[in-house]
C-alpha angles and dihedrals in degrees: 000000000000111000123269110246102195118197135329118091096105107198120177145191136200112177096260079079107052131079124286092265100055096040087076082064115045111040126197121230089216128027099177090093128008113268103256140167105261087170141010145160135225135198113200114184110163103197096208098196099059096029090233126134131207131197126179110196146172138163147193119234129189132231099040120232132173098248135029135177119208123191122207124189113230130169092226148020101301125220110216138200132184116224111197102168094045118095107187092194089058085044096053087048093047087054103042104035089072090045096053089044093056097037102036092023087243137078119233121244109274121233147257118277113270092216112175086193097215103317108143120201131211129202138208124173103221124198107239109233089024105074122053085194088081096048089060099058091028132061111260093213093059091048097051090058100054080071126224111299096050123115135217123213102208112209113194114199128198123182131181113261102246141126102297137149090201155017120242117197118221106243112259132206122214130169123185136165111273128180088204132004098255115161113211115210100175101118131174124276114274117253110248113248118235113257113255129242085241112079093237149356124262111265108244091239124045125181110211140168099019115185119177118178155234092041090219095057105027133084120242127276094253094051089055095045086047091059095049095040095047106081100006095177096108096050087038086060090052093054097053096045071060102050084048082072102023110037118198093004117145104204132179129205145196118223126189122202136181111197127186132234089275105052102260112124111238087202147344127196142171108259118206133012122004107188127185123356092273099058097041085049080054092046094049097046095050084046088049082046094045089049095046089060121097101228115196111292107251127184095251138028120273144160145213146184135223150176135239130201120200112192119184101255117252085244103033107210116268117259127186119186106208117191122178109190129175143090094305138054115247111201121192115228125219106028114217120197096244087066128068132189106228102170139025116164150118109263118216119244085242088060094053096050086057101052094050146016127254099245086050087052096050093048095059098047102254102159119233115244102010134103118275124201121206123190129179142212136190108202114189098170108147091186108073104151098085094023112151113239118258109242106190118210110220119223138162124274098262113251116284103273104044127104109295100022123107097242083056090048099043082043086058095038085047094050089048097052091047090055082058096052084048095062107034099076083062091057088057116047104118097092095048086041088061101050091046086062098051087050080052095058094081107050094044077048083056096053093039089057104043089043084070103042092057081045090051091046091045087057103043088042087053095049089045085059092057086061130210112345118229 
């Protein structure tokens, strides 16, 4: 039997991609550059026991349109269920952030809403090979590799035509039969934008107003702004740790450095206002980038600021949240460098409750009373065409006390906050030095008082050695 590849090959069609006939139908908001996910979130949980598989899912796309079709691979006829009130993105934080507190001894910054503003979504579970409507909004060469058998749900999404940067999913709920829980990634070919009547776009990073100073000692502001232009990764990956908490922000930003004869910076720092912990993390990581740099070699010391801007690029990078959560610990084999584990822990039965409701956890199978495991990746592959599938490898939660679980994170926390006791009670010793020096009083009284009566002695006895006066 060929093995069964549930979820997730997200295809996707706004009408700029259909034929003629159907374009009439479906209008894009924006036809400068083709609607796309620039970032979405998966929830994977296998129940074993029953070989079902459950995925919750949503996305932003950009540009917003007021409809959008997403395709989702899935082995079998798929049951869906939209879930309007649910944000997944609220529901990760709410997982995680207990974890980090306990474990790091602070929580991470949560993020922006995930609002869908009204848009509504509808599903139907298509039969691969048995509807031509498919093959016009989705590439026919895609489909045909899925195989016969295989099965779409078709997720039709309609959003009120308002102001609006980005389109938000409802979350959706589907649940099919799987012989093993297998993620596919392969998606269609992206449509091409269409190029735009500007020559070209806006870089993401642009160094502007450098002022290095004295003007004796100094290079010249070109030959800064070269340095930080040339290589701008590092502050590109600042940037993006940014959009992750801020979606779609432009920021700019003031740096200070102060750089010695031979080109090496002594210290950068961020100059004005830092505002919230996102932006000062921002701030910090394009400092750590700026001091990292080799600047022209002078014969004295000198400094200089600069700002730099951060635009959201015209094509954002592409971001998939995949979460895999149930009784067992799913690990994915051969890591590649676009993706990053970000989490791998056991989640209390308190933190579940809060990420979702108890209907919702029932529904996908989440046993009462038992451990749950959560892990986390971050995939950033740009190139899904040709994406290997994920097989996960199932093993058991490791026993209570190892790393990840929650008798090795309350053991830390506990550790933490006893280093703290320790070293209290040194903080306050006034009081108790104080009390030792008044215990001190009568002993010091005891040696005054003998010291003059030995003085008093040595005088009479001298005076008894000079003998009788007259």
């Amino acid at each position: 039997m060929q093995p069964i590849r549930p979820f997730l090959a997200v295809a996707f069609a706004a009408l700029t991609f259909a034929a003629p006939r159907a374009a009439s139908a479906v209008g894009v908001a924006n036809n400068d550059a083709a609607t796309a996910v620039q970032e979405d979130v998966v929830f994977v949980v296998y129940d074993e026991a029953s070989r079902r598989e459950h995925m919750l899912y949503a996305a932003r796309l950009a540009p917003p349109a007021p409809r959008v079709s997403l395709g989702l691979l899935t082995p079998s006829a798929a049951a869906i269920e939209p879930l309007p009130g649910v944000d997944l993105m609220a529901a990760l934080h709410a997982l995680v952030a207990p974890h980090e507190a306990r474990a790091l001894g602070r929580p991470p910054a949560p993020p922006a809403p995930w609002s869908s503003r009204g848009a509504t979504l509808v599903g139907t579970a298509t039969p691969l090979g048995k509807e031509a409507a498919a093959e016009k909004l989705f590439d026919a060469k895609w489909l045909g590799a899925a195989g016969e058998g295989s099965f779409l749900a078709l997720l039709g999404v309609t959003a009120p035509v308002e102001d609006r940067v980005e389109l938000v999913t409802p979350a959706v709920h589907l649940a099919f039969d799987a012989d093993r829980p297998i993620l596919v990634r392969r998606e269609p070919p992206r449509a091409t934008p269409p190029e735009p009547d500007v020559p070209s776009p806006r870089l993401p990073v642009v160094v502007e107003s450098v002022q290095p100073s004295p003007k004796d000692a100094a290079p010249s502001e070109e030959a800064v702004a070269k340095v930080l232009r040339a290589r701008t990764a590092d502050l590109l990956a600042c940037y993006e740790r940014f959009l992750e908490q801020r979606p779609g922000e432009a920021r700019k930003i003031t740096v200070e450095a102060v750089i010695r004869p031979k080109g090496e910076p002594a210290s950068a720092r961020l100059a004005g206002e830092r505002g919230g912990a996102t932006e000062a993390e921002l701030g910090t990581c394009v400092a750590g980038a700026v001091k990292a740099r080799q600047f022209p070699r002078t014969d004295a010391g000198w400094r200089f600021s600069a700002d730099i801007a951060f635009t959201p690029p015209r094509t954002p990078a592409r971001r998939t949240h995949v979460v895999t959560l149930g009784p067992s610990r799913l690990a994915w084999e051969a890591p590649e460098a676009q993706r990053k584990l970000a989490h791998d822990f056991e989640v209390s039965p308190a933190d579940l409750a809060q990420a979702f409701a108890p209907e919702l956890r029932r529904a996908m199978g989440l046993p009462e009373g038992r451990r749950i495991w959560l892990t986390h990746w971050l995939d950033r592959d740009e190139r899904r065409t040709a994406a290997e599938d994920v097989v996960f490898t199932q093993a058991p939660i490791p026993a209570d006390g190892e790393p990840g679980t929650l008798g090795y994170v309350q053991g830390q926390a506990l550790q933490r906050a006893g280093a703290g006791q320790k070293a209290a009670p040194r903080a306050a010793t006034a009081k108790s030095g104080a009390s030792r020096r008044w215990r001190m009083w009568p002993v010091a009284g005891s040696f005054g008082v003998a010291a003059v009566a030995i003085l008093i002695g040595l005088f009479l006895s001298r005076d008894d050695r000079r003998g009788p006066r007259g």
